[in-house]
C-alpha positions in Angstrom: -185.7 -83.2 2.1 -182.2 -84.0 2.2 -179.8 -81.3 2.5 -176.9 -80.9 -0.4 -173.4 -81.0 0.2 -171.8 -77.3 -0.3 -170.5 -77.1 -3.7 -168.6 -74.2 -2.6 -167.3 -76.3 0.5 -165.7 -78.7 -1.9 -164.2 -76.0 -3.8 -162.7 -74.6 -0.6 -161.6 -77.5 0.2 -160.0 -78.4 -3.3 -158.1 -74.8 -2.6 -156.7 -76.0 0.8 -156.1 -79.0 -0.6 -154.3 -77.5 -3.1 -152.0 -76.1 -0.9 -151.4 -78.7 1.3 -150.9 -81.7 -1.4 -148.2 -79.5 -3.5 -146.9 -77.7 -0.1 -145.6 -81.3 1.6 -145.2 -83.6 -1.2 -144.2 -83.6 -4.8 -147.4 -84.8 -6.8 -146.8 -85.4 -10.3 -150.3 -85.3 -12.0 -150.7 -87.3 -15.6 -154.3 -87.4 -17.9 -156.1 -84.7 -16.0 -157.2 -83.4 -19.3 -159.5 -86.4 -19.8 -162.0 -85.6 -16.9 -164.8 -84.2 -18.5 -165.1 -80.1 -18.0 -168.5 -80.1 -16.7 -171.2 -82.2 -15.9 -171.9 -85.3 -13.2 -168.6 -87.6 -13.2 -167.7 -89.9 -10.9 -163.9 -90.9 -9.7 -163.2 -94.1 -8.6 -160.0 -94.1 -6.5 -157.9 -96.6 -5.9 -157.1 -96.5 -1.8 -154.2 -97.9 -0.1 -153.6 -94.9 2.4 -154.8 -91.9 4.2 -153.8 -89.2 2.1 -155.1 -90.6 -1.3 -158.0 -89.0 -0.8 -157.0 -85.4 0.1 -154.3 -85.8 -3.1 -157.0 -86.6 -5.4 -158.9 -83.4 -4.0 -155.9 -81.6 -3.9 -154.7 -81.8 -7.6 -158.2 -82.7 -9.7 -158.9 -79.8 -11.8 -163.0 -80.3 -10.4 -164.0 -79.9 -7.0 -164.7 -83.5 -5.1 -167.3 -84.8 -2.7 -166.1 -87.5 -1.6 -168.1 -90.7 0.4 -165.8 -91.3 3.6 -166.6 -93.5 6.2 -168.9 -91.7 9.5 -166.2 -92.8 11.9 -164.1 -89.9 10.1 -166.5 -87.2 11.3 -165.9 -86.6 15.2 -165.3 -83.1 16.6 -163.3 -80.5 14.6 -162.5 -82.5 11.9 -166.1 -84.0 10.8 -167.1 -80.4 10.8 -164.2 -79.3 8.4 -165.4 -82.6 6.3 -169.1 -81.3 6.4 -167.9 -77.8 6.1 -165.9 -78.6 2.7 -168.7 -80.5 1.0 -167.7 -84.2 1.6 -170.0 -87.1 2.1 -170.8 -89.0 5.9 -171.7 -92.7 5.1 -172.4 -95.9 7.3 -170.2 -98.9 5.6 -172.3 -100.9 7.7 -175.6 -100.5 6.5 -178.1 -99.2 3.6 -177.4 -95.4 4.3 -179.9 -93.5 2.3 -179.3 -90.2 3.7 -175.7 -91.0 2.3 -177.1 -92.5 -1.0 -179.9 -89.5 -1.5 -176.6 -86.6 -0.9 -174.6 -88.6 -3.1 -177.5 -89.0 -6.0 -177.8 -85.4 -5.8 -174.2 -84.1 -5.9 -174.4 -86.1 -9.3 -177.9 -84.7 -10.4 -176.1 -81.0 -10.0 -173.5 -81.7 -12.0 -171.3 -82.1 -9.7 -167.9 -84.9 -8.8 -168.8 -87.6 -6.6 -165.4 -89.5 -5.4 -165.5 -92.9 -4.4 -163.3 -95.6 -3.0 -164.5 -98.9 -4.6 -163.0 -101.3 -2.3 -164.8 -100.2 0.7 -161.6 -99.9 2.7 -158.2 -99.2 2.4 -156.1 -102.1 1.6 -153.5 -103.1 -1.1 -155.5 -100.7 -3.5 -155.4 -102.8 -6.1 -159.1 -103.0 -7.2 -159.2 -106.8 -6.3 -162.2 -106.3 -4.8 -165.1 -103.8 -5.7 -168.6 -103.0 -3.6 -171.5 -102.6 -5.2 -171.9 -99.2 -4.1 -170.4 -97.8 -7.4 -172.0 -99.8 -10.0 -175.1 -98.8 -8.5 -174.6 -94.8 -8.3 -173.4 -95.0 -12.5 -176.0 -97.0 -13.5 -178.9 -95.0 -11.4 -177.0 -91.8 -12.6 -175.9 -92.3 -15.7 -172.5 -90.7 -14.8 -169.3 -91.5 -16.2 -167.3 -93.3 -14.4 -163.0 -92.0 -14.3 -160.6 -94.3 -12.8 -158.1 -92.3 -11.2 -154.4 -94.5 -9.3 -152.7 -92.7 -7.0 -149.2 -94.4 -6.4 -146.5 -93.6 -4.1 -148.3 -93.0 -1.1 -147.1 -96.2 0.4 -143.6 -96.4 -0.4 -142.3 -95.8 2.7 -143.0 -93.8 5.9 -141.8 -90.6 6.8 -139.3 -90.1 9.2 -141.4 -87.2 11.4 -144.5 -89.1 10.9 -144.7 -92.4 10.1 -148.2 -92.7 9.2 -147.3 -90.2 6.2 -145.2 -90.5 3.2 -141.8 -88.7 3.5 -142.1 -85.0 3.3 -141.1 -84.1 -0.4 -141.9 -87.4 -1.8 -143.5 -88.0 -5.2 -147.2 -89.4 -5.8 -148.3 -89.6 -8.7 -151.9 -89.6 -9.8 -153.3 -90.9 -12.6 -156.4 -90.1 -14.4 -157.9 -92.6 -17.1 -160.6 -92.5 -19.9 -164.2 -91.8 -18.9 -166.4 -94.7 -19.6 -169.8 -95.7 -19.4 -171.1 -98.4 -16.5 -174.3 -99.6 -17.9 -175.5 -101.4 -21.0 -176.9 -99.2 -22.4 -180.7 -100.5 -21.3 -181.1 -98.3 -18.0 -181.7 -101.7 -15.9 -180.9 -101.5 -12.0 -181.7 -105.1 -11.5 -179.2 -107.1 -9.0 -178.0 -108.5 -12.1 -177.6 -105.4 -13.8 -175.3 -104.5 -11.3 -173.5 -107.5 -11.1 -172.7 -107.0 -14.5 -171.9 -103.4 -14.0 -169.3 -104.5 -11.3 -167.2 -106.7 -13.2 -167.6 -104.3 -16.7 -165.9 -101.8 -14.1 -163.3 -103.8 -12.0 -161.8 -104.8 -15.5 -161.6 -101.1 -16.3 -159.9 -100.0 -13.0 -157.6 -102.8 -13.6 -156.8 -101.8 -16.3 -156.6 -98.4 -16.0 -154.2 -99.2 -12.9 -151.9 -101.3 -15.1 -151.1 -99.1 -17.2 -150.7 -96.4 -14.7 -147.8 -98.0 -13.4 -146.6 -98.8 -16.6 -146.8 -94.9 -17.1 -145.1 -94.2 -13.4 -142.8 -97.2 -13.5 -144.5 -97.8 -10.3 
């Protein structure tokens, strides 16, 4: 059997992030109100730099497990990221130790955070996995896009790799909506169809989240 991620890991860590997102930057947080109170829901982020995943857990009023890549969890740090609930997966291959943990953070009601793209890139949505099409539509979770902008700006001056201390990001939360047809289907064509019904969304949703930043 599979062992669950710690719900209360991921609300510890929600706490530190917390802390840490609103302690060295500025976030400014818009549509919040729309993720659904309880219940599975899944958050497709947008991912164009390191901290856009600790800044989604940081100011999303749910706590997050969130799929990251294994080569994250070495030493100290992948025990904090096992520690706080978040989710080891191969990128490489069919991990189904990664797929069963995820299935069941959704089953429990819980927030499963995903980066569509696969990588980080431009973080534009241009080019979406499988991967989330396929955990909606087995789920039946709503999907919410969520657009964090700012991160990349510009570097910082004490740490290049980060966004200057103080600096705003905003995050932006859209409309749940539904993956599937409808019909249940998990054919490869389902999903095909379940991809592009959800890259439009995203793009979308991004849009007009920096038409709503002026970003």
């Amino acid at each position: 059997m599979t062992e669950a991620p710690s719900a209360r890991g991921a609300e510890v860590g929600r706490r530190i992030g917390v802390g840490l997102m609103y302690g060295l930057w500025r976030p400014r947080v818009l549509g919040a109100w729309r993720v659904p109170a309880t219940g599975p829901v899944i958050y497709a982020v947008n991912h164009s730099h390191n901290i856009d995943g600790p800044m989604v857990m940081g100011v999303a009023p749910r706590p997050t497990h969130f799929l990251i890549k294994k080569e994250a969890f070495i030493g100290p740090l992948g025990r904090f990221l096992t520690g706080i609930g978040q989710l080891k997966v191969d990128r490489h291959s069919t991990d189904r130790t990664a797929i069963a943990r995820a299935l069941g953070v959704l089953a429990d009601g819980g927030v499963l955070g995903i980066f569509p793209e696969g990588t980080r890139g431009v973080g534009d949505f241009a080019s979406l996995r499988a991967g989330l099409a396929y955990f909606a539509v087995r789920s039946g979770a709503p999907i919410v896009p969520v657009a964090v902008l700012g991160s990349t700006d510009r570097p910082g001056r004490l740490i290049k790799a980060l966004p200057p201390l103080r600096a705003r990001v905003d995050v932006v939360f859209g409309d749940p909506f539904e993956a599937g047809d409808g019909s249940g289907r998990r054919t490869r064509k389902a999903l095909d169809e379940a991809t592009e019904r959800i890259q439009k969304q995203l793009t979308a949703h991004l849009e007009n989240a920096r038409r709503l930043t002026g970003r």
